[in-house]
Backbone bond lengths (Angstrom), bond angles and torsions (degrees), N, CA, C in turn:
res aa  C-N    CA-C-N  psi(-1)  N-CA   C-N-CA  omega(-1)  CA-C   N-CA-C  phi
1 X - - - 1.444 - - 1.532 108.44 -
2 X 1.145 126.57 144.98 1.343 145.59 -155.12 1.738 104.02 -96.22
3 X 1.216 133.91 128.19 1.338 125.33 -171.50 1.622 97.54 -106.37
4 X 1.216 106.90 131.44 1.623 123.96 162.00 1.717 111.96 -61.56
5 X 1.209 141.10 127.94 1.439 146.70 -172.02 1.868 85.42 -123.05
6 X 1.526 87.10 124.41 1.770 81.19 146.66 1.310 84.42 -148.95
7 X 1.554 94.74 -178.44 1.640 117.87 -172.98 1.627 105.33 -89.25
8 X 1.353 119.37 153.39 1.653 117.74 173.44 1.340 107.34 -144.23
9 X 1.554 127.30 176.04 1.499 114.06 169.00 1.536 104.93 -114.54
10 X 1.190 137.56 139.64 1.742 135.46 173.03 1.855 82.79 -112.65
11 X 1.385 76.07 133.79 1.754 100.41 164.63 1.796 110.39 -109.54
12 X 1.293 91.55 154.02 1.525 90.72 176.68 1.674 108.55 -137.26
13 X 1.197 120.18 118.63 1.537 126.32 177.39 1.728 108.76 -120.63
14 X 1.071 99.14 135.90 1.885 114.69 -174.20 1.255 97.25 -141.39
15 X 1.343 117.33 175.78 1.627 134.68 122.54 1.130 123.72 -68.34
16 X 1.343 124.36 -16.41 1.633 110.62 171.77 1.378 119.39 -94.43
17 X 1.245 123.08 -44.23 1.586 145.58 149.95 1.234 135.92 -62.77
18 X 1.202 125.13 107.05 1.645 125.09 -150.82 2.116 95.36 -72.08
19 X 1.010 119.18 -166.42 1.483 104.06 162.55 1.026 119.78 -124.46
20 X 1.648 95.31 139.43 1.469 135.49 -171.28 1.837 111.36 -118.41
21 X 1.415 105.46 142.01 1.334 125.49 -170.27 1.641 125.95 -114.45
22 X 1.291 127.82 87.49 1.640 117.26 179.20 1.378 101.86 -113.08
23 X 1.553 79.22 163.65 1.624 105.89 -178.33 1.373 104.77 -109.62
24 X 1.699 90.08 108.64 2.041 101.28 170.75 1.249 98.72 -85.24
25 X 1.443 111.79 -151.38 1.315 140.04 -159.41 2.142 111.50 -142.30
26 X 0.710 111.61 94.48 1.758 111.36 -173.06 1.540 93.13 -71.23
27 X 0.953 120.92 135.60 1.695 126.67 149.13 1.464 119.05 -142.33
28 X 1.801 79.36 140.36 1.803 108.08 -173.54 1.809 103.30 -65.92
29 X 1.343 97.37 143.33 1.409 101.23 156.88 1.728 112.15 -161.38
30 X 1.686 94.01 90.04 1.660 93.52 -169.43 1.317 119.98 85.57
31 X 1.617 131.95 -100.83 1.352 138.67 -178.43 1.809 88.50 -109.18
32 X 1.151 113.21 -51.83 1.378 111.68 -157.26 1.542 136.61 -73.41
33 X 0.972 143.59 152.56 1.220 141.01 169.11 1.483 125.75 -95.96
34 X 1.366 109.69 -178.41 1.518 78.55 -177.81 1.952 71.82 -171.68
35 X 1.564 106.01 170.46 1.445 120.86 167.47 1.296 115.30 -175.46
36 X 1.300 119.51 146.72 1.610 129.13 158.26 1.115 131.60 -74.26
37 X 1.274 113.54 111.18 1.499 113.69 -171.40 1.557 108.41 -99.00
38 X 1.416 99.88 118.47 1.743 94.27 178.62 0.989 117.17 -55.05
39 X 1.736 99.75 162.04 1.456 116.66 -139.79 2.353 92.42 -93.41
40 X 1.620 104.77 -0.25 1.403 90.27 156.06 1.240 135.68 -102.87
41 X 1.829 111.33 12.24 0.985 119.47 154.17 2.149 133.99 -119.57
42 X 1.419 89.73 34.52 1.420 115.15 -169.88 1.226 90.93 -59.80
43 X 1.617 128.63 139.74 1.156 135.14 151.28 1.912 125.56 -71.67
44 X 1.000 126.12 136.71 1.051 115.93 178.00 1.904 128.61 -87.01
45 X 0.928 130.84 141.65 1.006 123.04 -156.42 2.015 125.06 120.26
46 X 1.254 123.00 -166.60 1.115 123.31 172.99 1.731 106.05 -119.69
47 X 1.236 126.53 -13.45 1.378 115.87 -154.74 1.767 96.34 -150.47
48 X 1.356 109.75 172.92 1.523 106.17 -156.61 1.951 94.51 -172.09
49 X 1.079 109.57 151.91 1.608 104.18 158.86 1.326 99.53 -138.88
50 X 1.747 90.22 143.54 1.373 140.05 -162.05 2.088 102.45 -94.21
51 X 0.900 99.61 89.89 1.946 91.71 167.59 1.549 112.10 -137.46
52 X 1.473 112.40 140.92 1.191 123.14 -174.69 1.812 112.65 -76.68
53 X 1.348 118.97 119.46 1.622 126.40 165.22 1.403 106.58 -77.89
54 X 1.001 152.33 67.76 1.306 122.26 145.35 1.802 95.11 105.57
55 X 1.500 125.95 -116.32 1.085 130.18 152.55 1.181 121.89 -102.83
56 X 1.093 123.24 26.10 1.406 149.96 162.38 1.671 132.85 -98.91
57 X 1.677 125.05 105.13 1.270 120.32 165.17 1.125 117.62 -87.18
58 X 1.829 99.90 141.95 1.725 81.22 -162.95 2.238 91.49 -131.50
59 X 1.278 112.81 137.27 1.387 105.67 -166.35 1.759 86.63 -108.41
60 X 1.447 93.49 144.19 1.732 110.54 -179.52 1.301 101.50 -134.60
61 X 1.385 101.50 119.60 2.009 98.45 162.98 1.451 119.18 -47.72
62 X 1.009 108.26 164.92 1.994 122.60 -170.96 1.913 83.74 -113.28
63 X 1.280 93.45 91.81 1.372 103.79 161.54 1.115 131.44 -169.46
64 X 0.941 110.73 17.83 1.948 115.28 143.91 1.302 109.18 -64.88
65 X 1.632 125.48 -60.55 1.308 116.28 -155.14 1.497 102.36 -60.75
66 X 1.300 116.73 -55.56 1.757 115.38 176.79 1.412 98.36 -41.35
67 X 1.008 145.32 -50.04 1.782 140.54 -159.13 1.278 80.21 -57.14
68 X 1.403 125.41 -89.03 1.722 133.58 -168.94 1.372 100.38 -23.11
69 X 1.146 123.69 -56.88 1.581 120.81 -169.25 1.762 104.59 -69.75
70 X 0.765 134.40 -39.99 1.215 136.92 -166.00 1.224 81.98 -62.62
71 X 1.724 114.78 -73.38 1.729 111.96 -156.09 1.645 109.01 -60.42
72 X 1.205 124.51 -24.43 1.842 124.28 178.10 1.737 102.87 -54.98
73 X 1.610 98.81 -47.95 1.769 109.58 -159.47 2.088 99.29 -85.22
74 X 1.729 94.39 0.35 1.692 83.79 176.11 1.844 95.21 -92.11
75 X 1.407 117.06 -53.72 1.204 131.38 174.50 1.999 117.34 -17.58
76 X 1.724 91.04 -58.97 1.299 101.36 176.78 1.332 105.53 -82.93
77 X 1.331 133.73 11.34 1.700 108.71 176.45 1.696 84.23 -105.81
78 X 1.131 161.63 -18.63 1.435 158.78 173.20 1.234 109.24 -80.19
79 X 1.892 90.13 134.98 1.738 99.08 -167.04 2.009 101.54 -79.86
80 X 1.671 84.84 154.25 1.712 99.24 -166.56 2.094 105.72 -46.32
81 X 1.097 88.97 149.21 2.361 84.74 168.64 1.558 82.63 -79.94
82 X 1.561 91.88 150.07 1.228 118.37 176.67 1.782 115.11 -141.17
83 X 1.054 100.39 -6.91 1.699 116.06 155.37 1.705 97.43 -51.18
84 X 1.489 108.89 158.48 1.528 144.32 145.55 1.199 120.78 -62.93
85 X 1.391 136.40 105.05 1.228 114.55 -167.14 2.090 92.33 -96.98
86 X 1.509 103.75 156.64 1.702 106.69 -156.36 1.940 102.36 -73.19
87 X 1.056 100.21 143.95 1.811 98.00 -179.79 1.452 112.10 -62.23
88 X 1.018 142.95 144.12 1.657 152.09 -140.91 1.861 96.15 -128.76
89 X 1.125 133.76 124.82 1.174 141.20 175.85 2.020 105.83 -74.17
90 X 1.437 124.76 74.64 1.145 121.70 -133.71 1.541 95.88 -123.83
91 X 1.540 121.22 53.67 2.057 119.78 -177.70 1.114 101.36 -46.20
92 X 1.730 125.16 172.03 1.254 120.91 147.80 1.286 106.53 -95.49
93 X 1.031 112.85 156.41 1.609 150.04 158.76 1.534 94.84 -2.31
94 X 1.304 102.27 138.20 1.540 118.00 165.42 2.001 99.68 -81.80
95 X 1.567 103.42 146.05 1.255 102.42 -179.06 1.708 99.70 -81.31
96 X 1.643 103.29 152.24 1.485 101.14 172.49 1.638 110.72 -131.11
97 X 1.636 95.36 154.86 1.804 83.94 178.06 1.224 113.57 -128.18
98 X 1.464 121.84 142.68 1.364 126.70 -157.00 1.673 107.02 -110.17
């Protein structure tokens, strides 16, 4: 099967990288699309999520959830507090009327 090429623009916005604009190449294959993202804006990693803006696709690394995991698997490698923590002088709330 024959792949359709057209031209597209990928933008790139950071804090480290001011923004910059190239023109890839989209190609058909069946339902799917597909593109090369230059290699100075390669994401690092294996995995990424894909969600549509508007007329805009926009690709985000998968790295929050690893952060969470990292910080759960730092949590459990540190031994439990075993200190007292001090009693807190803690009333409830005065009632108020509006």
């Amino acid at each position: 099967m024959a792949r359709a090429v057209r031209p597209c623009q990928v933008e790139l916005r950071n804090e480290i990288a001011p923004k910059r604009t190239w023109t890839v190449k989209l190609e058909r294959s069946g339902r799917d699309h597909s593109l090369r993202i230059p290699g100075e804006v390669a994401l690092p990693g294996e995995e990424a999520v894909l969600r549509r803006d508007g007329d805009k696709v926009v690709v985000e690394l998968v790295g929050k959830e690893k952060s969470i995991e990292k910080l759960i698997a730092y949590f459990r490698s540190i031994p439990p507090i075993t200190e007292e923590f001090p009693k807190i002088d803690d009333p409830p709330p005065e009632d108020v009327e509006f």
